[in-house]
N, C-alpha and C positions, 0 to 999 in steps of 0.2 A: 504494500500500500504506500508505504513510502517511499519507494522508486518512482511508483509508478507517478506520485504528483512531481517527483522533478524533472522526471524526463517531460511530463506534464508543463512546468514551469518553463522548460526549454524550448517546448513546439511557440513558447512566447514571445513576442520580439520584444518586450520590455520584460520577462524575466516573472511574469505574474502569474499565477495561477489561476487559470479558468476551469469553468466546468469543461468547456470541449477537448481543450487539453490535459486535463485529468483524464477524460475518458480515450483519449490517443494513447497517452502512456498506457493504461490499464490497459490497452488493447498489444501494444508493442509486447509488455512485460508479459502478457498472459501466452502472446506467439511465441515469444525467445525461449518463455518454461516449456512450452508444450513443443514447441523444436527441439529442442535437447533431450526431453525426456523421450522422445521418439527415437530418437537416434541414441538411444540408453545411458547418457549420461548420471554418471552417481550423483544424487541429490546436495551432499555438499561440495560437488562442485559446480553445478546449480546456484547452491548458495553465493560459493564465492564469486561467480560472473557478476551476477547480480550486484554483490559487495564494490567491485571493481567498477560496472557500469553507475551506481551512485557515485564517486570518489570522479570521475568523468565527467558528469555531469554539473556536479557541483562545482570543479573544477574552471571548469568551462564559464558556468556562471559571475563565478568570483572574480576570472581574468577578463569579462566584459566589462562588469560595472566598474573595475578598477580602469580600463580605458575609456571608460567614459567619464570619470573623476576628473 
């Protein structure tokens, strides 16, 4: 759930959370789990994509609004 609002936060051009953007991520996050569990990946490595795709996204968000400072 909480991936999925930042990847959320990201479909943003100011970095905001909307509902359509919520429901983008939720939709992204829910393909990537059900991607990989198809193709049998072990659930905590599941996790850790996930972990990793947060750490990115936030990432990302932090180095915008710091160039727009």
């Amino acid at each position: 759930m909480v991936l999925a609002t930042f990847v959320g936060a990201a479909f943003s051009p100011r970095n905001v959370v909307t509902i359509l953007g919520a429901m983008l991520g939720a939709v992204f996050v829910a393909l990537l789990s059900n991607g990989l569990i198809l193709i049998r990946v072990d659930n905590s490595w599941i996790d850790g994509w996930k972990g990793v795709l947060i750490l990115i996204v936030v990432s990302a968000a932090a180095l915008q609004n710091r160039n727009r400072a």
